[in-house]
PLY file of the C-alpha trace (Angstrom):
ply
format ascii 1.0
element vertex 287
property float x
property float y
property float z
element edge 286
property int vertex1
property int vertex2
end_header
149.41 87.95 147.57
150.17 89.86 150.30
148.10 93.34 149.20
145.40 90.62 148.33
145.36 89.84 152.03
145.38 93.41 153.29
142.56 94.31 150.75
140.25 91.17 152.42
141.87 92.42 156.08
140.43 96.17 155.35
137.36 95.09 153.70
136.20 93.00 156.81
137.11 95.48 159.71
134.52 98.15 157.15
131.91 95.46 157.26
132.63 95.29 161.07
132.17 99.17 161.12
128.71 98.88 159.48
127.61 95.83 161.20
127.65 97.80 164.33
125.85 101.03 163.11
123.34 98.59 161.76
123.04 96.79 165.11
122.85 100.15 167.26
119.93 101.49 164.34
117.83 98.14 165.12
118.44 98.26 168.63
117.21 102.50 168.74
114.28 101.07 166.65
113.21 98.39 168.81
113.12 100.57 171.45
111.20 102.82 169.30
108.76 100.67 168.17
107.80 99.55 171.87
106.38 103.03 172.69
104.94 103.59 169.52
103.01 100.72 170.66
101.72 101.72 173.88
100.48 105.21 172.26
98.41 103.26 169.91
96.84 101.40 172.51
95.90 104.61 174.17
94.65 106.53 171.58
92.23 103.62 169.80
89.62 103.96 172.58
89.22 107.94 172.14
88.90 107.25 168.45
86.32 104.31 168.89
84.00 106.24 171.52
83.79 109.53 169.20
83.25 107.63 166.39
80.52 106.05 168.01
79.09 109.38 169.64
78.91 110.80 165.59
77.42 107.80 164.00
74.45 107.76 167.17
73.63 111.20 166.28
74.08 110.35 162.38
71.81 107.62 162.80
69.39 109.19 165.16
67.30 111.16 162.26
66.53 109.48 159.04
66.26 113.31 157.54
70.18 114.18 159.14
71.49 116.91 157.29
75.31 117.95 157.33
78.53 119.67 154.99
80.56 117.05 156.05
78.08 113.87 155.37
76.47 115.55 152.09
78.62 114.00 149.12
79.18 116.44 146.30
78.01 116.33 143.07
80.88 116.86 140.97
84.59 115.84 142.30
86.47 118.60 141.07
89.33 118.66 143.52
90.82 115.64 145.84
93.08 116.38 149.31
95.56 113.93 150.29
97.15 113.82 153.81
99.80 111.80 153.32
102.12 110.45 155.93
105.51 108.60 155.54
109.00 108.90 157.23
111.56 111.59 157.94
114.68 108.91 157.23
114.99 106.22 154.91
116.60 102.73 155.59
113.13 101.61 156.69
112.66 99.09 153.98
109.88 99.98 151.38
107.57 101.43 154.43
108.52 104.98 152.50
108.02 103.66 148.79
104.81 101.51 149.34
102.73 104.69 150.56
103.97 106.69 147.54
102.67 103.71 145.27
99.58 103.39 146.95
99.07 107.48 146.37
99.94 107.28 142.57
97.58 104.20 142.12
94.84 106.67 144.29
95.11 109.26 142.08
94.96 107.63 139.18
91.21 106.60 140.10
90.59 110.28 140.54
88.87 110.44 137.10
91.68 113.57 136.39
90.35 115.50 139.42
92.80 118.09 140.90
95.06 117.40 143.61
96.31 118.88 146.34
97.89 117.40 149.41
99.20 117.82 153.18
102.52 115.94 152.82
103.58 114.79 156.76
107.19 113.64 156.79
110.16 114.71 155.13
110.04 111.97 152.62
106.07 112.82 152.06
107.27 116.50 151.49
109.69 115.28 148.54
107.42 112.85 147.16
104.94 116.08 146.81
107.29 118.74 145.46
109.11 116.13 142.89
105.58 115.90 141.10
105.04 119.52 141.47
101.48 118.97 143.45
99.87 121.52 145.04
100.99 121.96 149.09
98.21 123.40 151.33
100.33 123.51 154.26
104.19 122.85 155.35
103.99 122.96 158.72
104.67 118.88 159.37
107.84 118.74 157.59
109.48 116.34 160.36
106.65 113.54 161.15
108.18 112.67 164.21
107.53 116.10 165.67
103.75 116.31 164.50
102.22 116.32 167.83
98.72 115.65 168.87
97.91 119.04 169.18
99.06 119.74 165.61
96.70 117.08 164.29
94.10 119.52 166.14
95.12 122.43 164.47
95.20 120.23 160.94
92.17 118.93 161.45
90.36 122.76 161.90
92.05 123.91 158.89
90.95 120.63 156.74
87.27 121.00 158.19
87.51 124.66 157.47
88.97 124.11 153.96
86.92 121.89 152.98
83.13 123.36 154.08
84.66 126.32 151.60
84.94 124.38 149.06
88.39 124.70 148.79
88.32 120.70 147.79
85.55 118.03 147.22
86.91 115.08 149.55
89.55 114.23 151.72
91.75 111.36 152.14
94.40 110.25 154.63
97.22 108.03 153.10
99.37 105.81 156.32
101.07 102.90 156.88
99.01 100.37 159.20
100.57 98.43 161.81
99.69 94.84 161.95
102.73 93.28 163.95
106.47 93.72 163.91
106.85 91.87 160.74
103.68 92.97 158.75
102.83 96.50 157.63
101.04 97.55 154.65
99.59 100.71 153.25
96.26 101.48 153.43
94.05 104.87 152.80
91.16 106.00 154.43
88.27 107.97 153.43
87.98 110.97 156.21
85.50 113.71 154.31
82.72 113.34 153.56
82.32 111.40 156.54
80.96 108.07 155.09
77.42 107.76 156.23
74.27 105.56 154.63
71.23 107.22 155.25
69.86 103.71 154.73
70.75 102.94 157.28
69.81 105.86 159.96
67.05 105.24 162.45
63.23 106.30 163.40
63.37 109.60 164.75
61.17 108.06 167.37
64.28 104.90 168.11
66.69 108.12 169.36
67.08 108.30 173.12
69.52 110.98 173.32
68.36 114.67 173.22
71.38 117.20 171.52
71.13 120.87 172.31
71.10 123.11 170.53
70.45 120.56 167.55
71.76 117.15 166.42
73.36 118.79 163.23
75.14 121.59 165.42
76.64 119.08 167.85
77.41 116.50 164.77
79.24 119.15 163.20
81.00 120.65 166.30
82.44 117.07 166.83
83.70 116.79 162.96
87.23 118.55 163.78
87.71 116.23 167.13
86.53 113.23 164.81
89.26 114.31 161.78
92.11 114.61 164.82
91.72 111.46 166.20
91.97 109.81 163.10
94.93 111.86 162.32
96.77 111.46 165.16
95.52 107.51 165.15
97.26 107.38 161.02
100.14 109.11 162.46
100.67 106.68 165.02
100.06 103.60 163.00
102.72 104.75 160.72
105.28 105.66 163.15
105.03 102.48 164.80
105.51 100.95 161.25
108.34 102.59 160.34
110.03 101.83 163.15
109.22 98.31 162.79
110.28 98.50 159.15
113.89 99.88 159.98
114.13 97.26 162.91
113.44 94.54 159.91
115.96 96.02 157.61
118.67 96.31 160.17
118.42 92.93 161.25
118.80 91.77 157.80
121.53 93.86 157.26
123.56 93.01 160.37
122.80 89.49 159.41
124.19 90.32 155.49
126.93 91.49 157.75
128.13 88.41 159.75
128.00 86.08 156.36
130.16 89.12 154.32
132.36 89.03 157.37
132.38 85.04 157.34
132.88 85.11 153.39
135.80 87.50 153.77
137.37 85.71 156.74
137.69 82.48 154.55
139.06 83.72 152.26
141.89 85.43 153.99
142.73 82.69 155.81
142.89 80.93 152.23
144.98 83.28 151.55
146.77 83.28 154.21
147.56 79.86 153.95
148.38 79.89 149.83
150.83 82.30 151.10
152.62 80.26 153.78
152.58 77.46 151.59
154.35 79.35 148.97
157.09 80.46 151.57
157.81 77.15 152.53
157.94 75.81 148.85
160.68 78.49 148.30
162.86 77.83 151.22
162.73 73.93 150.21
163.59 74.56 146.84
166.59 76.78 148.03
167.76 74.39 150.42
167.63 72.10 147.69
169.98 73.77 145.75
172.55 73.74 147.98
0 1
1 2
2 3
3 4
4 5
5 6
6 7
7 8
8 9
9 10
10 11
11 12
12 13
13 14
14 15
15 16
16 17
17 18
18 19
19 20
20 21
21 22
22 23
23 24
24 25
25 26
26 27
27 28
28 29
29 30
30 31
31 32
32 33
33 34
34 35
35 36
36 37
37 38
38 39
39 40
40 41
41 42
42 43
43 44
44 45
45 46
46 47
47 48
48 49
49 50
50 51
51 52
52 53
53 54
54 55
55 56
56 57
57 58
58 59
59 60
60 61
61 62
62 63
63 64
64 65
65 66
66 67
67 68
68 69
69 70
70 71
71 72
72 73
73 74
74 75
75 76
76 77
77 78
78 79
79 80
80 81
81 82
82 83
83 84
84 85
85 86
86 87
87 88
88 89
89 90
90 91
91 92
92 93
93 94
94 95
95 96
96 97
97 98
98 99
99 100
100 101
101 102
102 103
103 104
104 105
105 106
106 107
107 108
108 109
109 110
110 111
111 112
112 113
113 114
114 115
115 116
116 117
117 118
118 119
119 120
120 121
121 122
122 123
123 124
124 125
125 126
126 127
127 128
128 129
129 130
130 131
131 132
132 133
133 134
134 135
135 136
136 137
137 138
138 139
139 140
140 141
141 142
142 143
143 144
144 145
145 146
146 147
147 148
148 149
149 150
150 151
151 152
152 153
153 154
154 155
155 156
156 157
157 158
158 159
159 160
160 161
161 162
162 163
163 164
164 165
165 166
166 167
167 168
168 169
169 170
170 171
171 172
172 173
173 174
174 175
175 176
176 177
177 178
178 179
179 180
180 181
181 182
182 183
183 184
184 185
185 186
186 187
187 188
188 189
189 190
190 191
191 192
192 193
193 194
194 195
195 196
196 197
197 198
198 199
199 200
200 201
201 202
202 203
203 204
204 205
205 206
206 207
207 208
208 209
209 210
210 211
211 212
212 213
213 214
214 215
215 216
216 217
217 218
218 219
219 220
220 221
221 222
222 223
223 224
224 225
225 226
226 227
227 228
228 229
229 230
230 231
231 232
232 233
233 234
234 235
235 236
236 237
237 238
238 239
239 240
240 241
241 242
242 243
243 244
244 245
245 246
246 247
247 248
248 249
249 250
250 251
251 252
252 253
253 254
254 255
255 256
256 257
257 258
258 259
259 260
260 261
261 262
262 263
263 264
264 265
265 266
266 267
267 268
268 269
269 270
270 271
271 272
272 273
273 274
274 275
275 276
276 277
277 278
278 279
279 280
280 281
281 282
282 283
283 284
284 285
285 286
């Protein structure tokens, strides 16, 4: 009885020991998740006005001509930038993205892939299946600043006017609230555009020097970085959300292990008194 009781006695101080790493993690993400946030709110408006700037000039010429509108004929190779975490204890925020990349791919009609991995746990994912890594250089996601996604976005603009692939696609986490964050991807090249859709020649009001075309495709690489550093945000605002979720659950897990375990030690606790007594009444009864 009485190791019993020092079993239940260490037991509960090691859930005490956890419960307060998993209290200081959700506390750090909180605090995380507050300022991821406020840089969403400050980048959406850049993205919004540039992407309205591109589809004005899109729209402006019914004849609009462009690398980066111009779908190809044949799909023979796919780019993913995909973005998760550098840690995990987030939940399934890591997990869910992979998924939502295997179930991509799998619609790729056995087109080659290649991908930009962002994030530790994005760089694994990548070199477990042995796909082919175009760059390294944003192993830690939390470091990727914006003037990385600049350089990124160059290289993918670059890359893909070569013909190094045939579309590109950027794989995030979106960030609808604290409690709700899901998955999404998001066609980035070609840059989806109905000509359908465009307008009279005579309907545009702006004039572009030195041509429409040349300033649609000088604003491409700004157009690609916004939405990168947007995804990137999204997703690091999600994560930290995530791990704020899980570590409130697990603290919580906590208090009712350490409310299980405290119950029963004083159960035993108790069985073990009463057995003490019961043997000093039956001795005295002997006498």
């Amino acid at each position: 009885m009485g190791a019993s009781m020092k079993e239940i006695k260490n037991r509960i101080k090691s859930v005490q020991s956890t419960r307060q790493i998993t209290k200081a993690m959700e506390l750090v993400a909180s605090s995380k998740v507050r300022r991821a946030r406020e840089r969403i709110e400050r980048t959406e408006p850049f993205f919004n006005i540039l992407y309205e700037t591109m589809t004005g000039i899109a729209y402006g010429k019914r004849d609009f001509k462009s690398p980066f509108v111009e779908p190809r004929e044949e799909i023979k190779k796919v780019c993913y930038v995909i973005i998760a975490g550098d840690r995990g204890l987030a939940g399934g925020y890591n997990s869910n993205v992979m998924k939502l990349v295997e179930r991509h791919i799998a619609q790729q009609n056995g087109a080659e892939i290649c991908t930009v991995p962002v994030g530790k746990k994005a760089m694994e994912y990548c070199k477990r299946r042995n796909m082919e890594i175009l760059t390294e250089a944003y192993t830690i996601a939390e470091d990727t600043s914006i003037g990385n996604c600049h350089t990124a976005a160059h290289f993918l603009a670059h890359e893909f006017v070569k013909g190094s692939f045939d579309k590109l696609y950027i794989v995030y986490t979106n960030f609808a609230s604290m409690l709700t964050q899901y998955a999404t991807v998001m066609q980035v090249l070609p840059v989806p555009y109905e000509k359908s859709e465009a307008k009279n020649e005579s309907g545009a009001m702006t004039l572009y020097e030195p041509g429409p075309e040349s300033v649609f495709n000088a604003i491409v690489p700004e157009y690609i970085a916004g939405i990168f550093y947007g995804a990137l945000c999204q997703s690091y605002a999600s994560e930290q959300a995530a791990r704020r979720t899980a570590m409130d659950s697990a603290s919580k897990n906590a208090d009712d292990m350490i409310e299980d375990l405290s119950l029963k030690y004083n159960r035993a606790r108790q069985g073990a008194i009463t057995q003490e007594i019961t043997e000093i009444v039956a001795g005295a009864e002997g006498e």
